[in-house]
Backbone bond lengths (Angstrom), bond angles and torsions (degrees), N, CA, C in turn:
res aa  C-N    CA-C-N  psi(-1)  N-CA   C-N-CA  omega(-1)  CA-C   N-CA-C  phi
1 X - - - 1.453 - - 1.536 109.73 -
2 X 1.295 109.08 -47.15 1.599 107.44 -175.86 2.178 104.48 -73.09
3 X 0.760 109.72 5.88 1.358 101.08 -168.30 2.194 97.12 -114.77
4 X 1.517 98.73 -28.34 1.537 81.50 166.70 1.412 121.59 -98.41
5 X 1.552 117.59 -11.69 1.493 115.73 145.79 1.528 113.95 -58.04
6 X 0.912 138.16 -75.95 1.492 123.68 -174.42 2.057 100.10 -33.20
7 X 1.401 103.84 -61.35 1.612 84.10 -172.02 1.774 119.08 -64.79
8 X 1.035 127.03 -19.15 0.602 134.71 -150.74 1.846 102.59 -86.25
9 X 1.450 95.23 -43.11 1.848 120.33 164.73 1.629 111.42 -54.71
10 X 0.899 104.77 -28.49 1.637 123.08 -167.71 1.458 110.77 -77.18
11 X 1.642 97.49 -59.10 1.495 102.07 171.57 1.349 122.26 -59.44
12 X 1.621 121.13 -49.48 1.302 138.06 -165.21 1.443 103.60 -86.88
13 X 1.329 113.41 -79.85 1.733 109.98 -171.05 1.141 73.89 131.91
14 X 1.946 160.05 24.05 1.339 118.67 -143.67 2.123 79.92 -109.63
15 X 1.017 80.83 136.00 1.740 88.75 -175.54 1.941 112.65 -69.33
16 X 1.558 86.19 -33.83 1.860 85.44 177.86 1.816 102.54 -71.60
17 X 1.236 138.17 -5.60 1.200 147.04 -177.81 1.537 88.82 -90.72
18 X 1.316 142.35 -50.93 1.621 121.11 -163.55 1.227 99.43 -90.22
19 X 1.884 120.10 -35.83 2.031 92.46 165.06 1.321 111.84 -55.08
20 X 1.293 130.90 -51.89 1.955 124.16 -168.14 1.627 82.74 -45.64
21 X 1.286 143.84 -54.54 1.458 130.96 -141.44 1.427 103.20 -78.49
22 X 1.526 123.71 -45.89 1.516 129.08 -166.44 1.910 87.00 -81.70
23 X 0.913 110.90 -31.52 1.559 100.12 -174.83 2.080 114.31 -63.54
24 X 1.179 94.03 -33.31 2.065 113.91 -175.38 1.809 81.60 -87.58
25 X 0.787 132.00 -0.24 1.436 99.31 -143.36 2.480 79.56 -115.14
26 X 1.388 101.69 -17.22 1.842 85.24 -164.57 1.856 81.02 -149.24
27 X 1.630 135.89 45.49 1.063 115.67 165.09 1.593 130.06 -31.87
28 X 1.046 125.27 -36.80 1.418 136.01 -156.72 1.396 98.06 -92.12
29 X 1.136 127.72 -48.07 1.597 128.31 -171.86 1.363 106.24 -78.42
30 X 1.472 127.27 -27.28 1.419 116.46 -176.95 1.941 103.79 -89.28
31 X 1.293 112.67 -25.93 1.893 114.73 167.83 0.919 110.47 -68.43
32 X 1.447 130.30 15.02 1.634 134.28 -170.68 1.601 107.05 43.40
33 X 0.872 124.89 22.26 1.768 125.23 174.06 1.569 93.11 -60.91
34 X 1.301 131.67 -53.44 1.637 135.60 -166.60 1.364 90.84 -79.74
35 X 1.540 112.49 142.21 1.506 113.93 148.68 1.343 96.27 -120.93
36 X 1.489 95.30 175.96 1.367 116.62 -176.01 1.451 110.95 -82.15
37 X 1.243 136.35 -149.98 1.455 148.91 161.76 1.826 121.60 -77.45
38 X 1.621 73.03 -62.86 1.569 108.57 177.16 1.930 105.82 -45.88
39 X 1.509 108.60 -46.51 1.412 113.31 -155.15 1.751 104.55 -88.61
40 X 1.441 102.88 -38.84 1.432 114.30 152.07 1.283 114.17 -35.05
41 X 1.305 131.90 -55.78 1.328 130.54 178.44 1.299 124.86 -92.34
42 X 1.142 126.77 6.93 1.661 134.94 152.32 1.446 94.45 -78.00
43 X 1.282 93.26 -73.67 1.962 94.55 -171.17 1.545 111.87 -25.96
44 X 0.998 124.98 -39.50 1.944 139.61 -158.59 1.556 90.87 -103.27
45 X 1.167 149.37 -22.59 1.572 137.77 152.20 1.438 105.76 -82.46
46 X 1.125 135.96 -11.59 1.641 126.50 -166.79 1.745 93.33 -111.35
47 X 1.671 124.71 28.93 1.053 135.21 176.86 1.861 112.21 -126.46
């Protein structure tokens, strides 16, 4: 899926085709499941 959105973005320009692509492309980091470093260490002072 993420590989015929990218072509598919490529051909067209169609912008709802490069969100479907950035969306397949980092599930975990956009559900906030990943934190960063930075947020890790707010989180651990805001304790």
């Amino acid at each position: 899926m993420r590989d015929f959105s990218w072509k598919y973005f490529a051909m067209t320009g169609d912008v709802d085709a490069y969100l479907l692509y950035k969306q397949t492309g980092a599930p975990l980091e956009e559900s906030g499941a990943l934190l960063t470093e930075e947020e890790t260490e707010l989180d651990e002072e805001a304790q």
